[in-house]
C-alpha positions, -999 to 999 in steps of 0.1 A, spaced: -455 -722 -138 -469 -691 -160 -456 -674 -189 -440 -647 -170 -425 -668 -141 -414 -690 -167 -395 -664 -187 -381 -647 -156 -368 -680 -145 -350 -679 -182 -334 -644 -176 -317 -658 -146 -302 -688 -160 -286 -663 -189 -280 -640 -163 -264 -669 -142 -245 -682 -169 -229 -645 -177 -221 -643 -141 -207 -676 -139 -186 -667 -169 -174 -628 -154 -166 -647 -117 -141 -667 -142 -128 -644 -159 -123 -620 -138 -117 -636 -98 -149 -620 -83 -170 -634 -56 -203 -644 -57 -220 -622 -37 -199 -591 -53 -215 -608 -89 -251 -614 -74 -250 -579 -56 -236 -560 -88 -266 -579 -112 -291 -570 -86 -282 -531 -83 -271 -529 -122 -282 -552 -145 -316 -565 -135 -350 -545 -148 -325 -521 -164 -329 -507 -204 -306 -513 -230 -305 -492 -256 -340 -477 -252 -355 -515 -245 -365 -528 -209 -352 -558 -209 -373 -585 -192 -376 -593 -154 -352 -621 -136 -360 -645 -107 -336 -626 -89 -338 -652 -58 -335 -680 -83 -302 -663 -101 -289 -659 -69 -294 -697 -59 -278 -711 -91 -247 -687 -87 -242 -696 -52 -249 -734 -54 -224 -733 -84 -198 -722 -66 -208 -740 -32 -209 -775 -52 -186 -771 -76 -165 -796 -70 -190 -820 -71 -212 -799 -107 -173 -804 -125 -170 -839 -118 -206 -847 -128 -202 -829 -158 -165 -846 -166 -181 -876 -164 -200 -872 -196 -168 -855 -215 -149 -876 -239 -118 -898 -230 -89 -872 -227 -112 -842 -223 -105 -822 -192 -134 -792 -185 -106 -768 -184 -101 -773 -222 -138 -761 -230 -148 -729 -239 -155 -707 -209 -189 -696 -219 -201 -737 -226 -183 -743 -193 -205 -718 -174 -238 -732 -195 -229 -767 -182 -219 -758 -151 -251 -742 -140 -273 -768 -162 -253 -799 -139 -264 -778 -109 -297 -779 -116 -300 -817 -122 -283 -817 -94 -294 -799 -65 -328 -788 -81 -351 -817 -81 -380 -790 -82 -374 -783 -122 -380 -812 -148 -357 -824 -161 -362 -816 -199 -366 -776 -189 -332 -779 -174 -319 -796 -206 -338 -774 -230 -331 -738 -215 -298 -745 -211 -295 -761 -257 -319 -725 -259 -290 -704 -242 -258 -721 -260 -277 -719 -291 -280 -679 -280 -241 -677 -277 -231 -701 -305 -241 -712 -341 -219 -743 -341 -217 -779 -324 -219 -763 -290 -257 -765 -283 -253 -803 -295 -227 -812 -273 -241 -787 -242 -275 -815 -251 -253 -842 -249 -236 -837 -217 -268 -821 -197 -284 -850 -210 -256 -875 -196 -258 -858 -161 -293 -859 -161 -294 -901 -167 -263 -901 -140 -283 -881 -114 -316 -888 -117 -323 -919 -123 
């Protein structure tokens, strides 16, 4: 993959994990979140800057196959939580980082493995200065020996 497929394949997994985290938050659908990002947020300036282009197609697949397989991305990601940890009881934003990083490993035998883990450590370490990249490592990297062995 080239630089610039590369990096647009990053702005969708942040854009996926913000999306993830406003369908949360705030009840909204999917397709409202995918079709709002598309119209609004996507090749847009902020602030005088042109923020870079997303893999709009590959946004829209990790939002849908989220919420499609969540059920199964939760318990895969549980799995790895300590004894007595429930998903609920994490922060909402590592939640949404986890929950599209477990899809991935899941569903999207395509990307390697240690992109998945690493972009996903890259984006919690963009959100948090903390032990949250460590732990989002720890459990990406527990899903990843679960699933694909």
């Amino acid at each position: 993959m080239t630089g610039p497929a590369r990096q647009a394949r990053s702005v969708a997994r942040l854009a996926a994990v913000q999306a993830l985290y406003q369908m949360e938050v705030s009840s909204v659908g999917a397709e409202a979140v995918i079709r709002e990002f598309g119209e609004h947020r996507f090749d847009r300036g902020v602030d005088d800057m042109t923020l870079a282009g997303a893999d709009e197609p590959f946004f829209a697949d990790l939002v849908r196959g989220v919420v499609a397989h969540q059920g199964e991305v939760d318990k895969a990601v549980s799995k790895r939580l300590a004894q007595n940890w429930r998903l609920e009881r994490i922060d909402a934003t590592v939640r949404a980082i986890l929950r599209a990083g477990a899809y991935e490993l899941t569903h999207r035998a395509d990307v390697p493995t240690e992109v998945v883990i690493d972009e996903y450590v890259e984006l919690a370490k963009s959100f948090f200065e903390g032990p949250e990249p460590g732990f989002v490592n720890g459990a990406l990297d527990g899903v990843a020996q679960d699933v694909r062995r």
